[in-house]
C-alpha positions in Angstrom: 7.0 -16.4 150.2 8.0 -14.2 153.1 6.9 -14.9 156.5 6.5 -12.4 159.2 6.8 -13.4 163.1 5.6 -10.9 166.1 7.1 -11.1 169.2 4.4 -11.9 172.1 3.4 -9.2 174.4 5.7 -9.9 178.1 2.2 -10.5 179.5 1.2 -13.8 177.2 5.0 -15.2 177.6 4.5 -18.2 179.6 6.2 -17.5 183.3 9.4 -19.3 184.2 9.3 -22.2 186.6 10.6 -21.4 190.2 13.5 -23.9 191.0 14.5 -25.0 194.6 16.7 -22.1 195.4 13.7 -19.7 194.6 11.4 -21.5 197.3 14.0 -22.1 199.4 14.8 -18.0 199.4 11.1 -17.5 199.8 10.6 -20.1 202.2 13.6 -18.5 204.3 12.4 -14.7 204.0 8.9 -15.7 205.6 10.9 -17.6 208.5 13.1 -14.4 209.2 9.4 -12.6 209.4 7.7 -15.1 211.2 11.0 -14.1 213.8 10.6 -10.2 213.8 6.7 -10.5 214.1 6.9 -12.6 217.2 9.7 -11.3 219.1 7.8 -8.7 220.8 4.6 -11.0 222.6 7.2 -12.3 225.5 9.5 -9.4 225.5 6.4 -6.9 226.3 7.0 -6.4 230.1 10.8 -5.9 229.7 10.0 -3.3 226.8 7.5 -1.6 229.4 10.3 -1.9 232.0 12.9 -0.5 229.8 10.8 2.5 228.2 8.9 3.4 231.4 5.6 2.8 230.2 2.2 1.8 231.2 0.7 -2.1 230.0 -2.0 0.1 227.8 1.5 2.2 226.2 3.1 -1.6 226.0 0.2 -3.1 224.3 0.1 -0.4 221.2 4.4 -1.9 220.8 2.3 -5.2 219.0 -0.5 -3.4 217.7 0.5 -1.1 215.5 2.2 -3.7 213.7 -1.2 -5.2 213.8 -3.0 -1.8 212.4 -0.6 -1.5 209.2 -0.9 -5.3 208.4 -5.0 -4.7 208.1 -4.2 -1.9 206.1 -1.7 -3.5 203.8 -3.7 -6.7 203.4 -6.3 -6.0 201.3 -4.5 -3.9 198.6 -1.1 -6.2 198.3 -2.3 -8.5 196.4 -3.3 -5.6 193.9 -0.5 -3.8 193.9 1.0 -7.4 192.9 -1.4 -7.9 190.2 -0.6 -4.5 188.5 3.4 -4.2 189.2 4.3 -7.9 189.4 4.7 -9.9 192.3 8.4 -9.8 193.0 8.9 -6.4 192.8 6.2 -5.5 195.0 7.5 -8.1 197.6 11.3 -6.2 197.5 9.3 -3.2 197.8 7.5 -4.4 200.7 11.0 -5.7 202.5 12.3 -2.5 201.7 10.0 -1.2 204.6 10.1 -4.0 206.8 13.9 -3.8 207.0 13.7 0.2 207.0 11.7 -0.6 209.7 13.4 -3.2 212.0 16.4 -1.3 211.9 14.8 1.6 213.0 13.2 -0.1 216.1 17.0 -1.9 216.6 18.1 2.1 217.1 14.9 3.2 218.8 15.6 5.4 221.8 11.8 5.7 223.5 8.3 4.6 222.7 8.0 6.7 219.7 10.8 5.6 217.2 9.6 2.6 218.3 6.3 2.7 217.1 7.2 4.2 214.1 9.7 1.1 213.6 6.8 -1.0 214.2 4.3 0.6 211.4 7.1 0.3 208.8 7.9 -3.8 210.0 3.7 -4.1 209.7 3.9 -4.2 206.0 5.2 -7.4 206.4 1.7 -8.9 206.5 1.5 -8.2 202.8 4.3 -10.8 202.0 2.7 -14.1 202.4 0.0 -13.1 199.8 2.8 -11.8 197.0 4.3 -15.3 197.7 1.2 -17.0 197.1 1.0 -15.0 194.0 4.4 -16.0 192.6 4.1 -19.7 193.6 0.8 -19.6 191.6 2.3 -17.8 188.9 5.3 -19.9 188.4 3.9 -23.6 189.5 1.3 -26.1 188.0 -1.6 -26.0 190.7 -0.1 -29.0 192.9 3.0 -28.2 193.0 2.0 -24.6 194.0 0.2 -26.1 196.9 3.2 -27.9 198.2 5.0 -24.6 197.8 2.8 -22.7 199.4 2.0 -25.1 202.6 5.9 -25.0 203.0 6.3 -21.1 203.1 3.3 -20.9 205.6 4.9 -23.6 207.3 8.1 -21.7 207.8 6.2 -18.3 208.9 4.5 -20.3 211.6 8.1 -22.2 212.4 9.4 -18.6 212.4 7.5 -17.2 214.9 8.4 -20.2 217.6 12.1 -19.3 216.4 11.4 -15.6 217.6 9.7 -16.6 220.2 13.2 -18.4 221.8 15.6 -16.2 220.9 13.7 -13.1 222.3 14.6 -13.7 225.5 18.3 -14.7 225.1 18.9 -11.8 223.0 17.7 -9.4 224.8 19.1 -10.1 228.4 22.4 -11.4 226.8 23.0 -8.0 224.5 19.9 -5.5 224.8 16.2 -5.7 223.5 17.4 -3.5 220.2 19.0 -7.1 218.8 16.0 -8.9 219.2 14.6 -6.6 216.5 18.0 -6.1 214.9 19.0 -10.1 213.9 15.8 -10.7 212.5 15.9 -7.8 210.0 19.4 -8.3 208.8 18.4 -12.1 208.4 15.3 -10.8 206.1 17.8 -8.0 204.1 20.0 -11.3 203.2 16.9 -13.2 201.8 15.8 -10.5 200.0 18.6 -10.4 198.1 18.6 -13.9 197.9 14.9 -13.3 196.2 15.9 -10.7 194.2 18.7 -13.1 192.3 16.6 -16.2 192.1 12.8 -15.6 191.5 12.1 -15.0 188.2 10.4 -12.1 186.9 6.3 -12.3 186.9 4.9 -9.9 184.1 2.2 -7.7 186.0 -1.8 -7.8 184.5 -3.1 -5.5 182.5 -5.8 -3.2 184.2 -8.2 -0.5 182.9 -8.5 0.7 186.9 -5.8 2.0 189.0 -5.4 1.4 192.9 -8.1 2.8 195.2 -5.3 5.2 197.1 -8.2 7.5 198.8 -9.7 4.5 200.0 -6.3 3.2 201.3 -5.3 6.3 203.0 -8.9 6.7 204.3 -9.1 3.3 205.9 -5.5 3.7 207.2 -6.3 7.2 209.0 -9.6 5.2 210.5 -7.5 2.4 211.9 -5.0 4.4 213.3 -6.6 7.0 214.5 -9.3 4.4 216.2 -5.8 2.4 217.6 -4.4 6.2 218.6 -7.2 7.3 220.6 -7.9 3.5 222.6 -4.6 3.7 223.6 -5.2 7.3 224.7 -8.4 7.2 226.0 -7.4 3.4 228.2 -4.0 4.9 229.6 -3.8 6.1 233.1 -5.9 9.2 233.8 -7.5 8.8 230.1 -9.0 11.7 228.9 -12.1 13.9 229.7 -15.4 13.4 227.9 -15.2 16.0 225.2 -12.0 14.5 224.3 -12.9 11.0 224.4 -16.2 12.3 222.3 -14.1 14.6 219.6 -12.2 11.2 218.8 -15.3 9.6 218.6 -16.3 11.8 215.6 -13.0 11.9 213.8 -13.0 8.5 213.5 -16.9 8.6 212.2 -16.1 11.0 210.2 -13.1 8.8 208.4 -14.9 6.1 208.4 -18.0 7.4 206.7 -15.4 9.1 204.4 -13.8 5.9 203.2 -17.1 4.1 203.0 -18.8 7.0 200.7 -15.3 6.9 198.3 -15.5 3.0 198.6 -19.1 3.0 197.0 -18.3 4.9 193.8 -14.8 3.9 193.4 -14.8 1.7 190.6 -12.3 -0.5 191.5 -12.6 -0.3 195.3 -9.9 -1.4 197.7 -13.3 -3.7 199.5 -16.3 -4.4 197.7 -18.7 -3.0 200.5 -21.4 -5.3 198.7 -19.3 -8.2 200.4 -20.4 -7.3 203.7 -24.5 -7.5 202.9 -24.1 -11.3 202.2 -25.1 -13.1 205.3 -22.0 -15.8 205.1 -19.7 -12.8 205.2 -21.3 -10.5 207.7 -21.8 -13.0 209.9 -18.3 -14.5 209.8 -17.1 -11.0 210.1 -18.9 -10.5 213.7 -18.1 -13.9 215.0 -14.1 -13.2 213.8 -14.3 -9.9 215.5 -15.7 -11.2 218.8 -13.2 -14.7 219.1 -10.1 -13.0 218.6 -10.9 -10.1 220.8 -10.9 -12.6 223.9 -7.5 -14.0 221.7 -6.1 -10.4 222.3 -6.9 -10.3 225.8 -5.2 -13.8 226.6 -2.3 -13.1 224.1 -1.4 -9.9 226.4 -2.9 -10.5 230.2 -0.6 -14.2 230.1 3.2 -12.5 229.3 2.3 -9.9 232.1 1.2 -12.1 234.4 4.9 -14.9 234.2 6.5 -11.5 234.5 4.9 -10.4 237.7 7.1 -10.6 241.0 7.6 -13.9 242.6 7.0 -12.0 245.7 3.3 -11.4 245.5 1.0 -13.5 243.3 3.6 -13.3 240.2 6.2 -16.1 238.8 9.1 -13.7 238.5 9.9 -14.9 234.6 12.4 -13.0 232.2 12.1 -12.5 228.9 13.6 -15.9 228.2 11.2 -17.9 230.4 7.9 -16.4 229.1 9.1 -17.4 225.5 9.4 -20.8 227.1 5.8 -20.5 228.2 4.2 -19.3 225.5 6.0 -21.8 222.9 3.4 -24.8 223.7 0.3 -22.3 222.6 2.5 -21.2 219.5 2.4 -24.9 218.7 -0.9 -25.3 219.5 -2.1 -22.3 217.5 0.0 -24.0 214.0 -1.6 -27.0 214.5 -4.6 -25.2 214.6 -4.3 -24.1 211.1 -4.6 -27.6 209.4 -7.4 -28.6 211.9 -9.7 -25.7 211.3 -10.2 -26.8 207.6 -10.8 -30.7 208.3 -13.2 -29.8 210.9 -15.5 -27.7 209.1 -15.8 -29.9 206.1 -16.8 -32.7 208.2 -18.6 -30.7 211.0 -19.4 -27.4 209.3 -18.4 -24.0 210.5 -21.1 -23.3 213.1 -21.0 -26.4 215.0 -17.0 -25.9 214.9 -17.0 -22.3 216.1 -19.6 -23.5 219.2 -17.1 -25.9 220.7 -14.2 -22.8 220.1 -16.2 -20.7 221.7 -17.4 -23.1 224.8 -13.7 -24.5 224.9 -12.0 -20.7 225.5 -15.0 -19.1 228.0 -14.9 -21.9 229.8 -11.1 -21.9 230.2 -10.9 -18.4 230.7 -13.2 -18.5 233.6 -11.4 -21.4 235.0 -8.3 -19.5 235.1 -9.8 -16.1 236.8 -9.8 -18.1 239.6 -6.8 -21.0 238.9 -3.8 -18.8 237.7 -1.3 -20.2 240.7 0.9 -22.5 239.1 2.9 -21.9 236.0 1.4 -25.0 234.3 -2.2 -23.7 234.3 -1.1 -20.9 232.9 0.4 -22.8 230.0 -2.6 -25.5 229.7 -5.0 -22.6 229.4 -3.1 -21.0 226.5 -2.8 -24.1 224.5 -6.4 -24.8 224.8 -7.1 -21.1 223.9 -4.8 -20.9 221.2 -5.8 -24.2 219.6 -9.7 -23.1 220.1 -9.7 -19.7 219.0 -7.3 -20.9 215.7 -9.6 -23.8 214.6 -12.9 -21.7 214.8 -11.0 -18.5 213.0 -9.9 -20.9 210.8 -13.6 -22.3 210.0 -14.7 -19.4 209.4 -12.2 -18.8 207.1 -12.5 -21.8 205.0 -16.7 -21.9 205.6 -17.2 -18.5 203.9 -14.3 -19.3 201.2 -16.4 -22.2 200.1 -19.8 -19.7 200.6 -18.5 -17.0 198.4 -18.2 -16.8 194.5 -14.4 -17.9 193.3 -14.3 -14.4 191.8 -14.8 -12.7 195.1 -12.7 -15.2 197.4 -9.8 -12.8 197.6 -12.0 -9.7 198.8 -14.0 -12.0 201.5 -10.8 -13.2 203.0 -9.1 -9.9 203.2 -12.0 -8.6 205.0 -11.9 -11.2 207.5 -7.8 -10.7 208.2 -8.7 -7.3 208.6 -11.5 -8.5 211.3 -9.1 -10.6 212.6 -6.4 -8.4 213.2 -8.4 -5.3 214.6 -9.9 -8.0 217.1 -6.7 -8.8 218.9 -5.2 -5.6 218.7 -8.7 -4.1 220.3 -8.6 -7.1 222.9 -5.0 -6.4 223.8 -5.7 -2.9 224.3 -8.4 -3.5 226.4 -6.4 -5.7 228.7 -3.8 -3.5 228.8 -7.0 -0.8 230.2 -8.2 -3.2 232.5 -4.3 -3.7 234.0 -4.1 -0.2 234.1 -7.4 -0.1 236.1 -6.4 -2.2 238.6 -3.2 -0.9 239.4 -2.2 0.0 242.8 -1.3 4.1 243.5 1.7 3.4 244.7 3.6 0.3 243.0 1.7 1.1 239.8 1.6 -2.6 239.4 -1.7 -4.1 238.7 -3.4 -6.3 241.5 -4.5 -9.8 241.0 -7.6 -9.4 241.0 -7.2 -7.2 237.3 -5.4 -9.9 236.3 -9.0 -12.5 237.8 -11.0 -9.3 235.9 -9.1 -9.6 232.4 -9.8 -13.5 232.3 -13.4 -13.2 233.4 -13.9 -10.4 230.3 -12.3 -12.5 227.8 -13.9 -15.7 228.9 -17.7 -13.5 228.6 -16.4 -12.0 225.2 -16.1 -15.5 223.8 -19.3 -16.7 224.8 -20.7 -13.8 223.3 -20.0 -15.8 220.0 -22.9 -18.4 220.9 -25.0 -15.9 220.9 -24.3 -14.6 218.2 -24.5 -17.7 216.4 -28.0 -18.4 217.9 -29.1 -15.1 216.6 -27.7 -15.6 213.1 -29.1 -18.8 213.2 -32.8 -17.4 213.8 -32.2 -15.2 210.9 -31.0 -18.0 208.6 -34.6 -19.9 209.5 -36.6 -16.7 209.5 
C-alpha cells in the first residue's frame, strides 16, 4: 500500500505565532512614527521663521503629510491582503525613511514638502500591524497586542512633541526630522528579522490604481490650490475658478471609475447609508474646528512677548501642547465607553457644546499661558471622544463585512478636516496681518477662535437635522 502526501498550499499553512521581540519591534517602529509625525505641530513658527514663509505656506508643512495619509489609508490594508503584511509594511518604511531624510537635508519649502508626502505614508502602518497581530495571534491576545502598538504611537507623539524643541534650537530643525527616521530605519530592520512571514490572500481582483491615483490628484490638487488661493495676495477669480473645475473634474473622474470598478478602492454605496453619511459630515465639521485650534494655538505661544504674544521657542510650545496630547490619548479609550452607554449622538452633542463654547471663551480670554493650555485639553479631549463615537457608533451600525471600508472613509474625513481647518487658520492669520510687520494682529488670532468655536456648533445642527430625517 503506497501512500501519497501533498504539500499544503503557503496560503492554508497555519501562520507562525509572533514572540515578544516581534511586538516589541513593532511596538517600537510605531513609537519612532508617533515621533516624526508630531515633531512638526510646535516647531511650525520656527519652520516659518527659518524658511521665510507665510502661516498659510507653514500650515501645508503638516498637511501634506495629512493628504498622503488619506490617500494611503484606504488601499493599505489591500495592498496587505494581496502581498502580505510584512512586506508591504517594509515597503511602506522604505518611504517614510526616504522621506524623513529627505526633509533632514531639505534646503526651502519645497524639498520639504516633498519630504513630507513621502513620511505621509506612514499612516498606512498602524493598519499592516493590525493585520499581522491578527494574522499571528488568537483574538485576545491580538487585542492586547494591538492596544499596546496604539499605545506606543500615541506615547510617540508626546516623545516628538519634547524633543522638537531641544533638537532643533540645540543643533538645527533638519534633526528633528532626522533622529526620528534613523530610529524608524533601525526598527525596520528589527521587523524585518523578527516578524514572521504572513502568506498574502488569494484574489480574483487586482488594486483599484485609477481610483488611487484619481483620488490622490483630487486631494492634492484641492490641498494645492487652498494653500494658493488663502496665501497673501491669493489669486484672481478665473484662477481661483479654473482650480475649482480641475478638482470637479478629478473628482467626478474618480467617482465615475469608482462605480464600475469591480473591486473599488471605496464602495461609494457606503456613503448612501444614513449611519455613514451622516458620521461622515459630523467628522468633517468637528475636526475642522480641531484643525483650526491645532494650528492658531502654536502661533499664538510663539508670538512676541512684546505685544499680545508669550515669546515661546520651540521647546516651550511642546511644553504647552503636551497636556492636550494627553488629553487627546485619553480621549481614545473614552470615546468608546461613552457611546455604548450614552450612544453616539448624545456623546457628539456635549463634544460639540464643550469645544464652541471653549473656543468662544478664548476669543476673548487668550492672556495667560494657562488658558491657553486649559482650552486645548478641553478641545482635544472633546473633539477626540465625539470623533471617536463616531467611529465606534457607525462600526457597530455597519455590516462586519464592510467595517474596514466605513472606517477608512471616516479617517479620510478626518484627516481632510484638520488639514482644511488648519489651512483656513493659517488664511485667516494671513488676513489679519499687519502691512508692515507681516505679523498677524490679535484680533485674527480673537477671529480664528470665534470660526472654529461656530464651526463646531455647526455639528448640533447637523445633528438636529439628521435627526429630523431619522423620524421623518
Amino acid at each position: 500500500m503506497t501512500t501519497t502526501t501533498t504539500s499544503l498550499p503557503e496560503a492554508a499553512l497555519p501562520p507562525a505565532r509572533l514572540g515578544t521581540a516581534s511586538i516589541a519591534a513593532l511596538g517600537v517602529l510605531a513609537l519612532a512614527l508617533g515621533a516624526l509625525q508630531s515633531v512638526v505641530e510646535p516647531a511650525l513658527p520656527l519652520l516659518q521663521s527659518e524658511l521665510g514663509v507665510s502661516p498659510a505656506e507653514g500650515a501645508l508643512v503638516g498637511n501634506t503629510l495629512l493628504v498622503t495619509g488619506a490617500v494611503i489609508t484606504p488601499v493599505a490594508g489591500k495592498l496587505g491582503d494581496r502581498y502580505g503584511g510584512k512586506r508591504v509594511l517594509i515597503w511602506l518604511m522604505a518611504v517614510v525613511s526616504a522621506g524623513g531624510l529627505l526633509a533632514g537635508l531639505a534646503p526651502n519649502l519645497p524639498v520639504l514638502l516633498l519630504g513630507q508626502v513621502l513620511q505621509g505614508v506612514m499612516v498606512g502602518a498602524l493598519p499592516l500591524s493590525f493585520i499581522l497581530v491578527r494574522k499571528h495571534l488568537p483574538p485576545g491576545e491580538s487585542q492586547v497586542a494591538i492596544g499596546v502598538v496604539v499605545a506606543l504611537f500615541t506615547g510617540g507623539g508626546m516623545v516628538g512633541m519634547l524633543f522638537a524643541g531641544p533638537v532643533a534650537e540645540g543643533l538645527s530643525w533638519h534633526w528633528m526630522f532626522a533622529l526620528p527616521t534613523i530610529a524608524i530605519i533601525a526598527a525596520t530592520v528589527a521587523v524585518s528579522r523578527l516578524m514572521p512571514h504572513d502568506p498574502p490572500a488569494l484574489s480574483d481582483h487586482g488594486i483599484d490604481w485609477p481610483g488611487v491615483v484619481l483620488l490622490s490628484g483630487t486631494l492634492l490638487t484641492f490641498m494645492l490650490g487652498l494653500v494658493t488661493v488663502t496665501r497673501d495676495g491669493g489669486l484672481p477669480p478665473l484662477a481661483v475658478g479654473a482650480v475649482a473645475v480641475v478638482v470637479a473634474a478629478l473628482a467626478a473622474g474618480w467617482v465615475a471609475v469608482e462605480r464600475r470598478a469591480a473591486s473599488p478602492m471605496v464602495d461609494l454605496r457606503m456613503l448612501a447609508k444614513p449611519a455613514m453619511w451622516q458620521a461622515c459630515v459630523l467628522t468633517f465639521v468637528m475636526t475642522i474646528s480641531s484643525g483650526m485650534v491645532l494650528f492658531l494655538l502654536p502661533q499664538l505661544f510663539a508670538v512676541s512677548a512684546d505685544g499680545y504674544g508669550f515669546g515661546a521657542d520651540t521647546t516651550d510650545i511642546g511644553l504647552f501642547l503636551l497636556p492636550g496630547a494627553i488629553a487627546g490619548a485619553v480621549s481614545d479609550s473614552v470615546g468608546g465607553l461613552a457611546v455604548r452607554r450614552f450612544g453616539s449622538r448624545a456623546v457628539v452633542v456635549v463634544g460639540s457644546v464643550a469645544t464652541a463654547a471653549t473656543m468662544i471663551a478664548l476669543a476673548w480670554l487668550h492672556s495667560a499661558e494657562w488658558q491657553l493650555v486649559v482650552a486645548k485639553v478641553l478641545a482635544a479631549f472633546a473633539a477626540g471622544v465625539g470623533t471617536t463615537a463616531l467611529l465606534a457608533g457607525t462600526a457597530t451600525a455597519i455590516a462586519t463585512k464592510d467595517i474596514g471600508i466605513a472606517t477608512s472613509l471616516l479617517v479620510v474625513t478626518r484627516v481632510i478636516g484638520v488639514a482644511l481647518g488648519a489651512q483656513v487658520a493659517g488664511a485667516i492669520l494671513d488676513a489679519g496681518a499687519g502691512p508692515t510687520t507681516g505679523l498677524p494682529a490679535e484680533t485674527a488670532f480673537a477671529t480664528g477662535f470665534a470660526v472654529a468655536g461656530l464651526v463646531a456648533a455647526l455639528a448640533l445642527l447637523v445633528v438636529r437635522l439628521t435627526k429630523k430625517g431619522a423620524q421623518a
